[in-house]
C-alpha positions in Angstrom: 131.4 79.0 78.9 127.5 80.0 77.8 127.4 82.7 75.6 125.0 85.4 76.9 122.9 87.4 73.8 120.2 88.4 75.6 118.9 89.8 79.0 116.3 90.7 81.2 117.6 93.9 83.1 116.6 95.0 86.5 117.6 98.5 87.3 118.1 100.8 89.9 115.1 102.3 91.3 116.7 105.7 92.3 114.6 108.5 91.6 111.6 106.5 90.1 108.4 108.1 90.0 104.9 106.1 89.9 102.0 107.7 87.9 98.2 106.9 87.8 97.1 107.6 83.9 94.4 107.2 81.9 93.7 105.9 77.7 90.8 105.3 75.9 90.6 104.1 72.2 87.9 103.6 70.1 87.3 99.6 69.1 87.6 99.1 65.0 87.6 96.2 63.7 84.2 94.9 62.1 83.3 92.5 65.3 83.6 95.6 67.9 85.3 92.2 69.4 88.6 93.5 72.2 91.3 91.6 71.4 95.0 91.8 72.9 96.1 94.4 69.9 93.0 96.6 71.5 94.8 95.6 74.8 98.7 97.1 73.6 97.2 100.2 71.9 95.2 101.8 75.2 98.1 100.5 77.4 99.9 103.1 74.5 97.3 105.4 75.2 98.0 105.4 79.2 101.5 106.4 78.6 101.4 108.9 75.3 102.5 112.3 76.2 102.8 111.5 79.4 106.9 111.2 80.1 109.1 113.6 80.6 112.2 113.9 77.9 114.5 112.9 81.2 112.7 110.2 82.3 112.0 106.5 80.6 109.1 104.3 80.9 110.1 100.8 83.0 106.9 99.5 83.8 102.9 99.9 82.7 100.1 98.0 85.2 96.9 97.9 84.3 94.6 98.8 87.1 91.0 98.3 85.6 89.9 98.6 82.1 86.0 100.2 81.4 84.0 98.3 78.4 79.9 99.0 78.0 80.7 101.2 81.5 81.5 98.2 83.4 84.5 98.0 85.0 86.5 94.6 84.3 90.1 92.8 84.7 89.7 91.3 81.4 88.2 92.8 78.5 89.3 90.7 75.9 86.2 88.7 73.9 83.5 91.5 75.0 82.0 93.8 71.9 82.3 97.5 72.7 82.5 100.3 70.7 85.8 102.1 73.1 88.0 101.0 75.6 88.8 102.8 78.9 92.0 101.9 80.9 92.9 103.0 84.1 96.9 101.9 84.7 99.8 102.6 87.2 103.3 103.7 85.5 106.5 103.7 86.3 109.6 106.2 85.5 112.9 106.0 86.4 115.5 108.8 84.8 117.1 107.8 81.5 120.7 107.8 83.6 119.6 104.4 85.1 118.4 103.1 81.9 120.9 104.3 79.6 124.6 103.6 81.7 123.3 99.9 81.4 122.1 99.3 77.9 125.4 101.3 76.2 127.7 99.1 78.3 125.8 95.8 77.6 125.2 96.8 73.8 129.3 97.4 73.4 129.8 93.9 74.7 127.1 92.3 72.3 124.5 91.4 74.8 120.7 93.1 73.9 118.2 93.6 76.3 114.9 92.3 76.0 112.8 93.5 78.8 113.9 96.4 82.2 112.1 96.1 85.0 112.9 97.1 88.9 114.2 94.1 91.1 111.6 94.9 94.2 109.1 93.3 91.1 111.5 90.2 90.7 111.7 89.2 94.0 107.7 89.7 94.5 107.3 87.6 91.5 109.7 84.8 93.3 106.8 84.3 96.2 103.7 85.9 94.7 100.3 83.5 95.2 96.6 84.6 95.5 96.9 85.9 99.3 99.7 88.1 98.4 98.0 89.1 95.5 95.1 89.9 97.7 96.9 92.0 100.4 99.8 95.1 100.5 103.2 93.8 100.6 105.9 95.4 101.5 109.8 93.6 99.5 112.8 94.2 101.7 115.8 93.2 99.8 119.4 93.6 101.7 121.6 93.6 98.8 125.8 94.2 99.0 126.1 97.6 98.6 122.7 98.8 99.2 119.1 97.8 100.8 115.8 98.3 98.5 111.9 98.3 99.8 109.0 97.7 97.6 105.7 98.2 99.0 102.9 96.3 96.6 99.5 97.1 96.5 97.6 93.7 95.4 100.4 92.7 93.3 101.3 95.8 92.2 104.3 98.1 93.1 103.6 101.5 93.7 106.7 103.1 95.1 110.1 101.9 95.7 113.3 103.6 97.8 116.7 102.6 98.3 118.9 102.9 101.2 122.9 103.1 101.0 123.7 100.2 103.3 124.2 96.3 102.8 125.9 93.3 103.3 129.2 94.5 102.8 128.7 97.2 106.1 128.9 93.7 107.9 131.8 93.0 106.4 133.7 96.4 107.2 132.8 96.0 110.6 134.4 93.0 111.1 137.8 93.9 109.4 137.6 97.1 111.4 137.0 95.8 114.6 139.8 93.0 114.2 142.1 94.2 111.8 141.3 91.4 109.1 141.1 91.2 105.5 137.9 91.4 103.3 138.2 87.7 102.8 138.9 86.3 106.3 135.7 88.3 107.5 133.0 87.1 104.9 134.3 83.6 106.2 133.4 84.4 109.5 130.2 85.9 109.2 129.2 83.1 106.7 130.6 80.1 108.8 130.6 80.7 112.4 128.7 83.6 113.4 125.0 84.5 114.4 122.7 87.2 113.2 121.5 87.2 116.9 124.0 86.7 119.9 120.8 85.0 121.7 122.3 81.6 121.0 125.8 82.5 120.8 128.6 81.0 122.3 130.8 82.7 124.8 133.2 79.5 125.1 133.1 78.8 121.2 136.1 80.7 119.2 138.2 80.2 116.0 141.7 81.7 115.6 142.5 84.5 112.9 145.5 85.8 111.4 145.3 89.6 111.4 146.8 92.2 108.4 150.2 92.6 111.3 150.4 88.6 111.0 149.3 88.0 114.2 146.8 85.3 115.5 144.1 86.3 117.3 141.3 84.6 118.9 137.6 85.6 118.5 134.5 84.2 119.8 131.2 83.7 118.7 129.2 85.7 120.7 132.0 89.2 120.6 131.5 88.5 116.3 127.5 87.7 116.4 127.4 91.4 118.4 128.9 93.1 116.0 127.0 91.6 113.1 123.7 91.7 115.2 124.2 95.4 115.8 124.5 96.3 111.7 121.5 93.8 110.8 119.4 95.4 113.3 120.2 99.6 111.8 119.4 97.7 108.6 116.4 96.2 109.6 115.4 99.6 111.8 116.1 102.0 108.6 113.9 99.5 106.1 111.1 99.6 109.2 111.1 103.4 109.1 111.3 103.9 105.0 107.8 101.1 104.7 106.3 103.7 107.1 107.5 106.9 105.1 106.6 105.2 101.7 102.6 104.3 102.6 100.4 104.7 105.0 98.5 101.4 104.3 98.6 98.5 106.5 100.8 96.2 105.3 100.0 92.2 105.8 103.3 90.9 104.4 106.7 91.6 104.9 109.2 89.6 102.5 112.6 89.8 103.0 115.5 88.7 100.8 119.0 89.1 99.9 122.5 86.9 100.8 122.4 89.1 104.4 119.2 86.7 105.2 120.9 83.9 105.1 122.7 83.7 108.3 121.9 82.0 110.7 119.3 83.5 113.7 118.2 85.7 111.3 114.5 84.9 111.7 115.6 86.1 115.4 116.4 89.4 114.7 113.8 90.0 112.5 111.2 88.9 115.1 112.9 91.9 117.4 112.1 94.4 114.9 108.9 93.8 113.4 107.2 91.4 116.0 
């Protein structure tokens, strides 16, 4: 009973494009003093004429800024007589944006800020040493798993993959002819991501869609859930490697699917 006005929107990261650009303004106020407003108008610089009529701007990054040719994090308080800014955008096509915003905007809700969820869940765990490093985001969402690779706190490309949580979930109600329900409950209370520590002797009994019981134990389940979490884990491995070459120090990963138990197992498998 909390009436939502306003949001922060994360978007789908299909198709988003990640540009290097370039502004440089001239410094006019009677101090030659940079201040933020210097700050916002060669950010503006960075992005004018730089996106396409299909595509919308989500993100801007400043790399480095250039005051009295030295290159700096933070101009703001020098004298100078121009700003330089070197900056990372990003661009996703309007579709993404604009499905969003005209379904929140007929419901009364305004959105005050887009951004991608990869930079969301980076934020949730960022510190100096991340900051420091390249970082790769896996996030295994319901429908669909997204990596993020950031370059010292930045993202610089994002992908998504078509598979999730709720593959696990078909599994199980193909392989024993249960409902949607009856199968989250047994992924979420009695199996393993890993049949290392599962129990052969261990087994509930389940009522299937003809009405008959059925007995199923834990280590048959954690199989079949070990077998999905693995491809996931496998495809997210491969689309880090097709996405940068850098070495990455970090691997975060996130997303319901992480919560089951053994995951930490699995995941050792894969990436060692």
């Amino acid at each position: 009973n909390i009436k939502i006005n306003k949001v922060l929107m994360t978007i789908p990261s299909y198709y988003s494009e990640f540009l290097i650009t370039e502004g440089k303004i001239d410094i006019i106020n009677e101090s030659s003093m940079i201040n933020g407003d210097d700050i916002v108008r060669v950010l503006q610089a960075c992005v004018y004429n730089k996106i396409p009529n299909n595509k919308e701007l989500v993100n801007i990054t400043p790399i480095e800024f250039n005051a009295n040719g030295k290159k700096i994090k933070d101009p703001k308080g020098l004298e100078s007589s121009c700003l330089e800014c070197k900056a990372l955008i990003s661009l996703v096509p309007k579709k993404n944006v604009y499905t969003a915003v005209s379904l929140l905007e007929n419901i009364g809700v305004s959105i005050v800020d887009i951004n991608f969820g990869g930079v969301s869940d980076y934020y949730e765990f960022k510190n100096k040493e991340l900051d420091s490093k390249n970082v790769s985001v896996i996030n295994i969402g319901e429908e669909k798993t997204e990596v993020s690779i950031f370059k010292k706190g930045v993202m610089v490309d994002t992908e998504i993959i078509e598979i999730g949580g709720k593959s696990i979930d078909r599994d199980i109600c193909y392989i024993y002819d249960i409902n949607k329900v009856e199968a989250r409950k047994l992924k979420e209370k009695f199996a393993l991501a890993s049949k290392r520590n599962a129990s052969t002797s261990w087994s509930e009994d389940v009522i299937t869609n003809n009405d008959e019981t059925i007995k199923i134990n834990q280590y048959e389940i954690s199989e079949i859930i070990s077998s999905r979490i693995k491809e996931i884990l496998d495809l997210a491995k491969k689309q880090i490697n097709l996405l940068t070459k850098m070495e990455i120090s970090y691997i975060i990963i996130t997303g319901g699917t992480t919560e089951a138990n053994d995951f930490n197992l699995i995941v050792d498998e894969i990436f060692g």
